[in-house]
N, C-alpha and C positions, 0 to 999 in steps of 0.2 A: 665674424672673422673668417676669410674667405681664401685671404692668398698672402698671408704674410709669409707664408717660406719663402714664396718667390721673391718678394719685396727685400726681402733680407739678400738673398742672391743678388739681387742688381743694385741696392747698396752698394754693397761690398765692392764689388766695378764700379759703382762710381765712384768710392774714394779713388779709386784706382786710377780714373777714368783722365786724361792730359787736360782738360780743361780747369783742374782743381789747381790750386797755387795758393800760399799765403799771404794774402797782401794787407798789412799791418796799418797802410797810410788812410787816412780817412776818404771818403766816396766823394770823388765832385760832382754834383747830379748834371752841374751844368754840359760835360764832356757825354752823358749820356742819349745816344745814338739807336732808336728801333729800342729792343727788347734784348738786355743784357743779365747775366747771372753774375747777381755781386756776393755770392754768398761767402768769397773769398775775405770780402771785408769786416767782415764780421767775429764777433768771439763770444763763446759760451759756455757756461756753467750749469751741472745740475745741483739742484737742492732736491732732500728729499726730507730735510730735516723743520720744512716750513719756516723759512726765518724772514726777517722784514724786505721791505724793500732797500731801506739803507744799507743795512747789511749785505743784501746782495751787489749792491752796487759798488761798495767798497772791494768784495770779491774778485764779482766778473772784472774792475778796472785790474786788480794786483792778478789774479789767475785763471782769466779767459783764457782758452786756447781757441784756433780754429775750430770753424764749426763743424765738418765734416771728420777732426780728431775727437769730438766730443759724441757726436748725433751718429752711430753708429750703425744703426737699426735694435733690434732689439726692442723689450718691455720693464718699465718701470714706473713706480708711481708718482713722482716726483713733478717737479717745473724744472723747465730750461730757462735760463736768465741770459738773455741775445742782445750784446751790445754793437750797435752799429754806428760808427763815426759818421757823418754827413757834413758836408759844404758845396757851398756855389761862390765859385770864380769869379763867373761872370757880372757886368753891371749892372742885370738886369734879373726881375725876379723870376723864379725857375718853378714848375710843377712839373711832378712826377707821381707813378702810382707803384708801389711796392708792393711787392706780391709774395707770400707766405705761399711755396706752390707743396702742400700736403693737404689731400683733401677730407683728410681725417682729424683736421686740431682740434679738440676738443675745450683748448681755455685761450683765449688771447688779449693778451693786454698789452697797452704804449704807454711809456713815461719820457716825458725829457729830463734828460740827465742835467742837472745845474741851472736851470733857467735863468734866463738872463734879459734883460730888457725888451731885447726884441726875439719874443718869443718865436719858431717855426708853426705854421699853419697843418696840423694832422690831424686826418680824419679817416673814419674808417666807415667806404663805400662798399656798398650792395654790391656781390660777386658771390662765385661758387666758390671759391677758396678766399684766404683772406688776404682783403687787399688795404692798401693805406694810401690814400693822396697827401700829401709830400710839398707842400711851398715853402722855399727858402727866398727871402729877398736877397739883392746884391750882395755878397759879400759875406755872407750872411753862413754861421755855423751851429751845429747843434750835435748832441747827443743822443741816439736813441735809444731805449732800454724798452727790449722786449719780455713779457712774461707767457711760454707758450707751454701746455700738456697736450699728448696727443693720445688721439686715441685709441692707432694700433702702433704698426711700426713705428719707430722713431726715426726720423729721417727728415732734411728739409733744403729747398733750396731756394736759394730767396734771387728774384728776377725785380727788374728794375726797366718801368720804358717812358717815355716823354706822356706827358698827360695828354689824352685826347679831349680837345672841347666837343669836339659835335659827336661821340662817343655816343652819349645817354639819348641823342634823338633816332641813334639805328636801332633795329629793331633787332631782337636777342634772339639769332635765329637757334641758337645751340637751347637755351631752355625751349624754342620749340621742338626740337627735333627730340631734346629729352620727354619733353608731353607726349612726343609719338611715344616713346617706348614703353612710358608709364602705360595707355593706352593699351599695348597689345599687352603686357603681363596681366592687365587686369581683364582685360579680354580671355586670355590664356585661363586667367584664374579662376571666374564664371564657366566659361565653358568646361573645366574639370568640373567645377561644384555639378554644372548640370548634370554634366557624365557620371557623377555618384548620382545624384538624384535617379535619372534611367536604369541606371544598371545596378545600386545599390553596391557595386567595387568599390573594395577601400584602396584602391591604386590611384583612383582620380582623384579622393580627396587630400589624399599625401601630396599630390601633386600638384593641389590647388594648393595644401599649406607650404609648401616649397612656392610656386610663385608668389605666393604674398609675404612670406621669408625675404624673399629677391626682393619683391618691388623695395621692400625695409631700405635691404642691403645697397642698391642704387641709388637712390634716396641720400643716403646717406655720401656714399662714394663718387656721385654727381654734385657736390658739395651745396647741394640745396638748404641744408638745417640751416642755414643764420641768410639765407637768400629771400627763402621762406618764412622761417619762424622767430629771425631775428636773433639767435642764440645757436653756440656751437658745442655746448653741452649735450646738443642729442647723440656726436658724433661718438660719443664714450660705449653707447653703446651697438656698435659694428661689431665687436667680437662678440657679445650675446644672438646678434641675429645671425653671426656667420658658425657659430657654434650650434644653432636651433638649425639651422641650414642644411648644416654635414648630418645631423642627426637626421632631420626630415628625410633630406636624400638617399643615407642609407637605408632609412623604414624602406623607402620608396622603392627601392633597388630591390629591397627582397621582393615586397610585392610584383614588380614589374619582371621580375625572370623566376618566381613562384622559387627561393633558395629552398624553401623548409620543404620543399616535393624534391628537389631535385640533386641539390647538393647541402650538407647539412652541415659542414668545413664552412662552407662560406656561408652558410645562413648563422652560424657562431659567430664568424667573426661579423659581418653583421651590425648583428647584436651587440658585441662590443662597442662598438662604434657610435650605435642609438646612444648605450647607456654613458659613455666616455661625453657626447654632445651636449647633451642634456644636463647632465651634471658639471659642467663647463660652464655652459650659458648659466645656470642656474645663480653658481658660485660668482658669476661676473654681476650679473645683476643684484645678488645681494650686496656689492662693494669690497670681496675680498679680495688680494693683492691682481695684480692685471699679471703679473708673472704666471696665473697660471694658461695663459693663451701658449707660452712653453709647448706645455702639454697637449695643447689644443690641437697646437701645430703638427704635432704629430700623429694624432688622431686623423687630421685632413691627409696627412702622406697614407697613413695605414688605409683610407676610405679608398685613394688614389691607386693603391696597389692593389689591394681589394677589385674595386671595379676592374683593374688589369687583370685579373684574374678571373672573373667574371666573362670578359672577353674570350679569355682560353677555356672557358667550360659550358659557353655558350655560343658556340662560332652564330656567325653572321648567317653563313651558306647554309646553316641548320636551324637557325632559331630567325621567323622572318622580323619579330620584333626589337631583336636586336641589332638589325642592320639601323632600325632609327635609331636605338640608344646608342648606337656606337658614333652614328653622325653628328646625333645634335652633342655629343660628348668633345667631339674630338672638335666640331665649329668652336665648343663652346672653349678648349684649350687653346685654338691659334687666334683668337681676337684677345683671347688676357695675353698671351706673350705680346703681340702690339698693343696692346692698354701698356704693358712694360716697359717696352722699348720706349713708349712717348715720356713715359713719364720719367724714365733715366736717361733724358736726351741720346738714344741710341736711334732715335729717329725725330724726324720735326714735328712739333708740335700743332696739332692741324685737326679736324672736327673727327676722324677716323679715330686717331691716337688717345685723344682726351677720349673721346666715348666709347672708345672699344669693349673697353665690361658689361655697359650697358648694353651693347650690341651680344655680348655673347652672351648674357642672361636671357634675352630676346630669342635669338636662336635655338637656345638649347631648349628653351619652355615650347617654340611653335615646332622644333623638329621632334619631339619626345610629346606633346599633346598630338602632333600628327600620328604618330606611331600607335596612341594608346585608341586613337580614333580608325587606325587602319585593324589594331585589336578588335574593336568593336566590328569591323566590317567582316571580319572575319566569322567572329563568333556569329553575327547576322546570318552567312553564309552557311557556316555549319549549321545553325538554328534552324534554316529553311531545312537543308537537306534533311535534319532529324527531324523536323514535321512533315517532311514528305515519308518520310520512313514510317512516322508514326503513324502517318494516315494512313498507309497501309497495310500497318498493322492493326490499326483502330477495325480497319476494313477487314482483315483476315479475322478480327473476333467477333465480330457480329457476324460474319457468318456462320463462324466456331459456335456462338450464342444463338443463334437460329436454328441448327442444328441441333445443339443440344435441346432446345425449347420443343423441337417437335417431334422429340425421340424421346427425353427423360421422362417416365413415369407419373406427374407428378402435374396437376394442378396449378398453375403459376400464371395470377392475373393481375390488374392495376385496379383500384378504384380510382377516380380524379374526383376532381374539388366539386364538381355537380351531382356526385352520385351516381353518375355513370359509370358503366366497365371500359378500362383503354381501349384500341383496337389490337393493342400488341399483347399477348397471350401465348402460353402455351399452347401446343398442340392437345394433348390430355386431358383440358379441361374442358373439352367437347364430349366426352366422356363421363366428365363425374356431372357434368349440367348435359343430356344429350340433347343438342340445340345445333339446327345449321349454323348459328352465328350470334355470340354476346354480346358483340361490339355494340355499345351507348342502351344496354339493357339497366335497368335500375338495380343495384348492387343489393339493396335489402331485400328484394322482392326475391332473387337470383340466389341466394345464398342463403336466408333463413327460411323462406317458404317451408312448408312441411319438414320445418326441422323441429327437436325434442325441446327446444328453450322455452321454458316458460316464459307467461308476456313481460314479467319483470327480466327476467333476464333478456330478453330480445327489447325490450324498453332501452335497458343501458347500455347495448351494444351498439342499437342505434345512435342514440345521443353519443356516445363517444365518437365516431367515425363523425356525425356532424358537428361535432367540437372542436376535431381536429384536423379536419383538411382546410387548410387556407389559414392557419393559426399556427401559432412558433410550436418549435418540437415541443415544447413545456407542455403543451397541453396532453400530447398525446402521450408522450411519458408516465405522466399523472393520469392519464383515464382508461389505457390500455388495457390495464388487470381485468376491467369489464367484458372484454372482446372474451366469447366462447375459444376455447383452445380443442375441444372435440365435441362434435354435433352429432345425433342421429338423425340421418336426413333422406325420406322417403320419396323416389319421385314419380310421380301418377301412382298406378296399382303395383310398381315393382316392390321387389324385397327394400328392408331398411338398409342402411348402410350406414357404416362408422368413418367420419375424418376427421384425421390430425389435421389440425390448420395452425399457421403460425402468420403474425401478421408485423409488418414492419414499414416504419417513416421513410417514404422521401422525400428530400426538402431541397426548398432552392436556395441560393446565394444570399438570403436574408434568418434563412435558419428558420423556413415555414412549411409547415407540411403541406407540401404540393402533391400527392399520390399516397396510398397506402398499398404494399404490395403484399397479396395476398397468395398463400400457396395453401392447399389443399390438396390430403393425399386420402386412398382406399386404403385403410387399416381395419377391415371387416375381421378379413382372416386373420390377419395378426393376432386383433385382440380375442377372437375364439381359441389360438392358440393358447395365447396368454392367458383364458380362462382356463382350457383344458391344463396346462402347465401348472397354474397358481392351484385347482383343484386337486394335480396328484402329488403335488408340495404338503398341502395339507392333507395328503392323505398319508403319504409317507411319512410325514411329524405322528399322525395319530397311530399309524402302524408300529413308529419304533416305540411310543409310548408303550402302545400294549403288549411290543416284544416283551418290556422290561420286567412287567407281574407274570409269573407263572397261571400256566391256562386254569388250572383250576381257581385258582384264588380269585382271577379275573372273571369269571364266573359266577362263583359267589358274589362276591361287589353289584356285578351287573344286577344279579338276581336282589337282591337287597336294596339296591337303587332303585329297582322297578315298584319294588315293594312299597318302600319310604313314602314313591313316588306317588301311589295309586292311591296309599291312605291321603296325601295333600289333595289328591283328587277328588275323593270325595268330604274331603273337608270343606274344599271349596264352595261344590255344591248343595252343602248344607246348607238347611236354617240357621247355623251360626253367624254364616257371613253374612246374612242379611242383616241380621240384628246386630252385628258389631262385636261379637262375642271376643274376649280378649284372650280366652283359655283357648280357644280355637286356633284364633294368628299367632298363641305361642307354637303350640303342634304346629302349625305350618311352617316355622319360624326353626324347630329345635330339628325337623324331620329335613331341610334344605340343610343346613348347618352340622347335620351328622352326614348330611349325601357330600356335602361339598368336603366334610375333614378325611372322609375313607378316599374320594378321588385323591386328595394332596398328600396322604400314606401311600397310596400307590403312581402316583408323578403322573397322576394322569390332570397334569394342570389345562389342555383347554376345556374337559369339563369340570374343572374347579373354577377358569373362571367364570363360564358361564352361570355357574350356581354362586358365587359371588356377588354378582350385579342383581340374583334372583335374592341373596338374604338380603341385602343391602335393604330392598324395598321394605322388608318387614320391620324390617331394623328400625327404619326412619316411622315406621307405622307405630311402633312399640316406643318411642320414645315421645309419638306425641298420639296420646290416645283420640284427640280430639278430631284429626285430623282425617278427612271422607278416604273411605275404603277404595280404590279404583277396582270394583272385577273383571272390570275388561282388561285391566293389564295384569290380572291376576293370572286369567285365565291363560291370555299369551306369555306371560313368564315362565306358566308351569308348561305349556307346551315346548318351550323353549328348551327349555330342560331337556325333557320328554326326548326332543329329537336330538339334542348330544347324547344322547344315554343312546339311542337307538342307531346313532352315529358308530359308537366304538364298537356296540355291538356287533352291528351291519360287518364292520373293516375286521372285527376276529373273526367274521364265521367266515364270511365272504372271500376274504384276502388271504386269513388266513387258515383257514379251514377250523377254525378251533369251535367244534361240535361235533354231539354223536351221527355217528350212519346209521339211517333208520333201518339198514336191512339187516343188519349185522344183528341191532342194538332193540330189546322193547323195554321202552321208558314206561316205568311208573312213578307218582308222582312221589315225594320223599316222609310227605304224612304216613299214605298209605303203607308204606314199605314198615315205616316206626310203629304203626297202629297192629299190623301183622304179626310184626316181631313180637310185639309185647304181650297181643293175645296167644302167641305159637310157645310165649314163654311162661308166662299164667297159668295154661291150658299143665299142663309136661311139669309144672313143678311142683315135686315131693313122690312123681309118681313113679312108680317102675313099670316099664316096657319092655317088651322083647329088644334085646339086643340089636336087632338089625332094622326095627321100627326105632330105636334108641339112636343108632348111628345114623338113620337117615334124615332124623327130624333134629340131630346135631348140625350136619351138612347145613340144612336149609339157615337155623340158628345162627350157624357160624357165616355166611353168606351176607346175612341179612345185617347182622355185629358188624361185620368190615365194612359196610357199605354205608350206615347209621351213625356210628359211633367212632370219634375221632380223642387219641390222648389229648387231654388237654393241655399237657407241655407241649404237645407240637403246634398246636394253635395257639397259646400266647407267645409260642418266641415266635411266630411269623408276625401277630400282629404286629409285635416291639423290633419288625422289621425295621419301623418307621420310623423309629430314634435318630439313628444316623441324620438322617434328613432335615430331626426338628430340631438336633444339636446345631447343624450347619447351617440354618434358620437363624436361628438366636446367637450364634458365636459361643456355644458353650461345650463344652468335653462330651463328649457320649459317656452314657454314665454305664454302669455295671447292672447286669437284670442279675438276678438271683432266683430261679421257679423250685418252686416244691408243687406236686400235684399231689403225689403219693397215689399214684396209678390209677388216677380217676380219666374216666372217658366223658366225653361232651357227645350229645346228642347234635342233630344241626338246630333245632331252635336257639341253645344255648351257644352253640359259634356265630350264630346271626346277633344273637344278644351281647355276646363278649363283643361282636367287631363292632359295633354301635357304642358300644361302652367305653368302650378302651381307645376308640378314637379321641376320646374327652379325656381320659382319666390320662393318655399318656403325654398330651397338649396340655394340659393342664398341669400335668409333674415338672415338665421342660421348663414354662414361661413361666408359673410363682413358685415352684418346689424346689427344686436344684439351683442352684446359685450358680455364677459366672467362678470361672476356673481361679478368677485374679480374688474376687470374693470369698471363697471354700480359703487359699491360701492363709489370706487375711486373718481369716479366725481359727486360723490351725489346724481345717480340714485338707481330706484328701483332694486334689481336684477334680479327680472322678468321683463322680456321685452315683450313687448306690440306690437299687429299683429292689423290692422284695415284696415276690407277688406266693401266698401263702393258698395252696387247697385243701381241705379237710371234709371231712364227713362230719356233720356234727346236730346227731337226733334222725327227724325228717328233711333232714335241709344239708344242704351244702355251703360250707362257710368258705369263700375268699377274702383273705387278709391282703390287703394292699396298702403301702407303706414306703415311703426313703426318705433319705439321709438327710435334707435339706433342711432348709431355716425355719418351716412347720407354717403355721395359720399365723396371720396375722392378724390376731385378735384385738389390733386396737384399730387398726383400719376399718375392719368387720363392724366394729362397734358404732365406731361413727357413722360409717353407711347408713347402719340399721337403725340409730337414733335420730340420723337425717332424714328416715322411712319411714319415720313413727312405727317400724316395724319392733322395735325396742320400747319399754318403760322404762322407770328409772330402776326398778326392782332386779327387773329381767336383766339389765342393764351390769350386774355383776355377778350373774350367772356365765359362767366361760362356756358350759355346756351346753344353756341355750343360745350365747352370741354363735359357739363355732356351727351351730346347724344351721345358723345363716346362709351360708355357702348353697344351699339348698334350693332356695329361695328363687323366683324366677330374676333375671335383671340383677343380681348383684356380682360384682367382678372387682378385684383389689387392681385391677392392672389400673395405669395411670393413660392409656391409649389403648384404642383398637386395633389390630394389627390382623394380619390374614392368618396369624397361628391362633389366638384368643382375645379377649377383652370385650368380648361381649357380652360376659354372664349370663351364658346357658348350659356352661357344659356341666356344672353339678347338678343340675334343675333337669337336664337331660338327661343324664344317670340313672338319677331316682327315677324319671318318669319310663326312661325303657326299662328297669329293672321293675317297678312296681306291675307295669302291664304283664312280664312274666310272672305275675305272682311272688318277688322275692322284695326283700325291702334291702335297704342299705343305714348305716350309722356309723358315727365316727365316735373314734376313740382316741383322748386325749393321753398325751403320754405326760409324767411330771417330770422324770429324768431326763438331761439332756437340752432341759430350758437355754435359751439364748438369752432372752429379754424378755419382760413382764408383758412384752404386746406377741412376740414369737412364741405359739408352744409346736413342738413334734406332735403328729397323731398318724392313726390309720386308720382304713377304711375296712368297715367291716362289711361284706355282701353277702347275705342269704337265698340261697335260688332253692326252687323244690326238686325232687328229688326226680319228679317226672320229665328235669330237662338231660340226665346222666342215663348215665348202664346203670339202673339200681340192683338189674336181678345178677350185672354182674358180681355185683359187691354179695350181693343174699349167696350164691355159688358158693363164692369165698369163704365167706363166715360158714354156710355148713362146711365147706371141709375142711375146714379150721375146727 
């Protein structure tokens, strides 16, 4: 539905129009003359209510009215029921052709009213509109009764002309002239398809579906459906195609002056208009009421005003695409007012008038397909101009790219598909290859010659680069990781050199690596930097390490490291290790495992880990006795060591000056100084001296005391420094030390023996002795746990008592270990006092994991063994108070050391002058 506002408009004049009159008397066909409008003689009724034919004919005869009182224009769905009187006068029999001039009727039917003997001769002949041949013999009268629906407007004027015989032998020049027009919209129509095909715009294909819209709409409007197809039911649907029409055309509008860029008022409304079309046509083609073309109709005015608005926001003189849209718009408005005027007799009816629509469908498609083709020539134009543009800017960056290439630093060549080097290269890479010229030199030869790849590694570097030049990127993707990313690559007798190389696909139009582009840079220096850099990184880690221990303590450590160190030394090089000796790979095994727990008391963690990866090996030696000894990585293990030890040393004395001045300072060694003392003390006691031989040989005494002999509460609360650390280790409180010495002094043997000791005994209280904070809770302990370290004099010997609060031995654990050892009978087996000396034992540990604090069970097996080498023995004592569980008992540690690791003659002093 295309133009029934207007159709309604010239209705309305034609009721108006002076040729209209009522003329009630019946038609004598005989008196008809050329081509007359009888529509006056006629009367008609609408039904909408479906009723028979009898019934209507009883109607139309009692309440026909004229048909131009009834046929209004307007839409409804109903039949018109068209009674037409008919006679001939004359003597002779009469043919005529009746003409139904709406080229839109969708339903038409004849009946004769009352028949009678001598029936009228009707028929309904092939024509655009519908027509009826008409013979009356002399005399001769009849009834017509029409049944007609249309398909838009309602409106009808019925013409009447003398029959033509030789009519059907002229040739139908108007269905030719319609074939022309069909013709060019479909021409129209393809040539948009093409134009979206070239140019992928969706303006051309709006505009193809708009002339195929049209071809519908002419089709239809050229009164072809029952010419053609026999049937005037196609004609119902005009307002679906003219409804899909306004829609298309709007799409079309926006695309064609780009509204959504430009003005966004009218790209709304628009849109309106699509959705109003659309949902129009839709509604008509499912069969609901035809009233809603109403609506439609106004949709076509708002599209109408719309475009006129368009016109104002797109002038002509500014926009050159709209000087077509405005023409083929405005041809396409003044051939439908003459399509108007013919068809409401305001003009003759003649090949222009009848086909005017068609003609301006025709127009508006090849004036608006020219425009969208003059769009194309345009953007053609600008297209060249922005390739000439481009070209020389293509041209200004290769030379940008040329210059860069023979100035930038840097290594930057081509391999191609034969293994040769491009001839396009950086300048620089005459440089890192110093060669007059690489151009078609062999890329493997050029590039790994005297480099550091091994032949495996130069094997798959090869094969990848011939895998992948001439093969989809997938290969090279996949085999790339192979390509060296830094070589060391010597050339003739010059120094080595380091390059970063990075390598990358270039492919062609089928996604195949045609080139690999290769850059190569001098990173010699760099990475000297980056060694010098990465070595005072680690040296500054190691420095603030041993800010952290005070100089002398670090000292000792060191000294006692060396010590540890040089016994595994010559353990190594014993007859033990040849023979396999198992007591021997413990010593080497307990002496690494005391060096590596005094490092992690003093956070000197990278030589704990190094001495880590050195236990680990004994570990796995000691777990499987069977397994071949390696001394060769014995030997570099212990070196290994060796030189972390000599490492922190190096960085305190060195960096940080932490050693004596020999000019200041004469060392002797710390035996010697003890061995003097003790003879200068020997020697002098019980005896009386002169006073000032008494005072002198005090001085030296006293000299030698300060410099020998250390409180031993100041040396266990440094070592029980390390709590903190093994609390935050484990996640458990720091527990409470408790020291009694009662003013006993330690020799340095005995602080070499305590810091060995007490690295186990206080790992060992943290990970099985003290419980977790949430645990102590649980059974009604404090969460801090409690350390009491006891010194006494007691006989020849010195007793330390060691002792806390914790959940005690686990004596069923212990048990099963040791019955899984056969280290148990069944007798022994409920002896608590021979289970708990299990602990002893080399390899036994209740932890359920080995961890970098314990679980390896050595640290009471070490204990004993550094304690018993100084002559003292160790034993535990069970406690029965304070039991938890029949497998938990409390105990302490009882240690015995002799008397010649203390001040003994200081205690003898005391007691005489006591």
């Amino acid at each position: 539905m295309k133009f029934p506002w207007l159709a309604i408009i010239l209705n309305i004049l034609l009721l108006t129009s002076p040729s209209f009159a009522a003329e009630p008397d019946p038609l004598d066909i005989s008196k008809i003359e050329g081509s007359e409008d009888i529509t006056r003689f006629g009367r008609a009724v609408l039904d909408e209510a479906g009723r028979s034919r009898a019934e209507m004919e009883q109607i139309v005869l009692s309440a026909g009215r004229p048909i131009p009182e009834v046929l209004q224009g307007g839409y409804t769905d109903g039949y018109y029921w068209i009674h037409l009187p008919l006679t001939n006068s004359a003597n002779t029999t009469q043919s005529v052709n009746l003409a139904a001039r709406n080229l839109v009727i969708s339903h038409f039917e004849t009946f004769i009213m009352n028949p009678g003997p001598d029936i009228a001769s009707i028929a309904r002949i092939q024509a655009r509109i519908p027509t009826l041949s008409i013979t009356l013999g002399p005399f001769q009268k009849t009834d017509l009764l029409l049944k007609i629906q249309f398909g838009l407007s309602e409106f009808l004027s019925l013409t009447m002309e003398k029959a033509d015989s030789n009519a059907a032998a002229k040739p139908d020049t108007v269905m030719q002239y319609i074939g022309v027009f069909f013709g060019i919209l479909l021409a129209m129509t393809t040539f948009n398809v093409g134009l979206f095909l070239l140019t992928r715009e969706k303006v051309f294909l709006f505009h193809a579906m708009i002339a195929l819209l049209m071809s519908n709409a002419i089709f239809i409007l050229s009164g072809l459906s029952y010419y053609f197809l026999g049937t005037d039911s196609w004609n119902s649907l005009l307002p679906v195609f003219g409804n899909y029409t306004v829609a298309g055309t709007a799409l079309f509008a926006q695309y064609y002056v780009n509204a959504s860029g430009h003005k966004k008022g009218v790209h709304r409304f628009y849109t309106l208009c699509v959705v109003i079309g659309l949902i129009g046509g839709t509604l008509l083609l499912s069969g609901v009421t035809k009233r809603i073309v109403y609506v439609t109709d106004l949709n076509l005015v708002l599209t109408a005003l719309i475009t006129m608005a368009v016109f104002y926001n797109f002038p002509p003189h500014k926009h050159r695409m709209m000087r077509f849209y405005v023409l083929g718009w405005l041809g396409f408005g003044i051939f439908v007012l003459i399509w108007a005027a013919g068809q409401y007799r305001y003009a003759p009816l003649n090949f222009l008038t009848e086909n005017a629509l068609s003609l301006a469908l025709c127009f508006e498609m090849i004036v608006v397909s020219l425009g969208l083709a003059d769009q194309i020539n345009d953007y053609k134009n600008r297209l060249e101009q922005y390739s000439r543009n481009l070209e020389m800017q293509v041209e200004e960056k290769v030379r940008d790219i040329r210059s860069i290439m023979d100035h930038i630093p840097l290594g930057i060549f081509m391999i191609q598909d034969n293994m040769m080097i491009h001839k396009d290269h950086s300048k620089n890479i005459l440089q890192v290859f110093p060669k007059e010229s690489i151009e078609s030199l062999d890329a493997k030869e050029l590039i790994f010659s005297g480099s550091n790849l091994s032949p495996d590694e130069l094997s798959q570097a090869v094969s990848c680069l011939e895998a992948s030049l001439g093969e989809d990127i997938v290969n090279f993707d996949a085999n790339s990781h192979a390509l060296p990313l830094e070589i060391h690559r010597r050339e003739g007798h010059g120094p080595s050199k380091i390059f970063e190389m990075t390598w990358g696909s270039i492919t062609d139009e089928k996604h195949r690596t045609d080139k690999i582009l290769v850059t190569m840079r001098d990173v010699t220096d760099i990475r000297m930097l980056q060694a010098r850099s990465k070595y005072q990184e680690e040296e500054l880690d190691f420095i603030r390490e041993i800010l952290r221990v005070p100089a002398m303590r670090f000292t000792r450590v060191i000294q006692s490291c060396r010590d540890l160190m040089q016994e595994n030394k010559n353990l190594i090089q014993s007859q033990g290790i040849d023979n396999g000796n198992t007591e021997v790979l413990k010593l080497l095994f307990i002496n690494i495992h005391t060096i590596k727990g005094s490092a992690r008391s003093l956070y000197l963690q990278k030589m704990a880990d190094v001495l880590h990866a050195v236990e680990q090996y004994y570990a796995d030696l000691l777990k499987s006795p069977s397994a071949p000894w390696d001394l060769h990585r014995m030997e570099k293990d212990l070196a290994e060591a060796e030189r972390i030890i000599d490492l922190y040393d190096g960085i305190a004395r060195d960096k940080l000056g932490r050693s004596s001045d020999p000019i200041h300072i004469v060392e002797f060694g710390m035996e010697q100084i003890e061995h003097a003392y003790r003879v200068l003390s020997a020697a002098t006691q019980g005896k009386v001296l002169p006073a000032d031989v008494q005072a002198g040989i005090s001085l030296v005494k006293n000299l030698f005391h300060a410099r020998i002999f250390k409180d031993a509460r100041d040396v266990i609360k440094e070592l029980c420094g390390s709590l903190p650390a093994l609390a935050r280790d484990l996640q458990k409180e720091v527990p409470r030390v408790e020291i009694e010495t009662n003013g006993i002094r330690i020799g340095e043997r005995a602080e070499d023996l305590f810091r060995n000791i007490f690295v186990h005994l206080l790992r060992n209280t943290m990970d099985h002795g003290i419980e977790s904070a949430e645990e102590r809770i649980r059974t009604g302990k404090n969460p801090q746990g409690t350390l009491k370290i006891l010194m006494e004099p007691s006989g020849d010997t010195v007793a330390l008592t060691y002792s806390d609060n914790g959940r005690g031995l686990n004596i069923g654990r212990i048990r099963a270990i040791g019955l899984a050892r056969n280290l148990l009978d069944t007798n022994s087996a409920n002896d608590i006092k021979r289970v708990a000396e299990l602990i002893f034992d080399s390899g036994l540990s209740t932890a359920h994991q080995v961890t970098e604090i314990s679980g390896r069970g050595v640290g009471m097996d070490a204990v004993k063994r550094f304690i018993q080498r100084h002559g003292g023995s160790i034993a535990i004592a069970l406690q029965s108070e304070g039991r938890e569980t029949k497998d938990f008992h409390p105990f302490s540690l009882v240690i015995r050391l002799p008397l010649n690791l203390f001040d003994e003659y200081h205690w003898s002093a005391n007691d005489t002058a006591a």
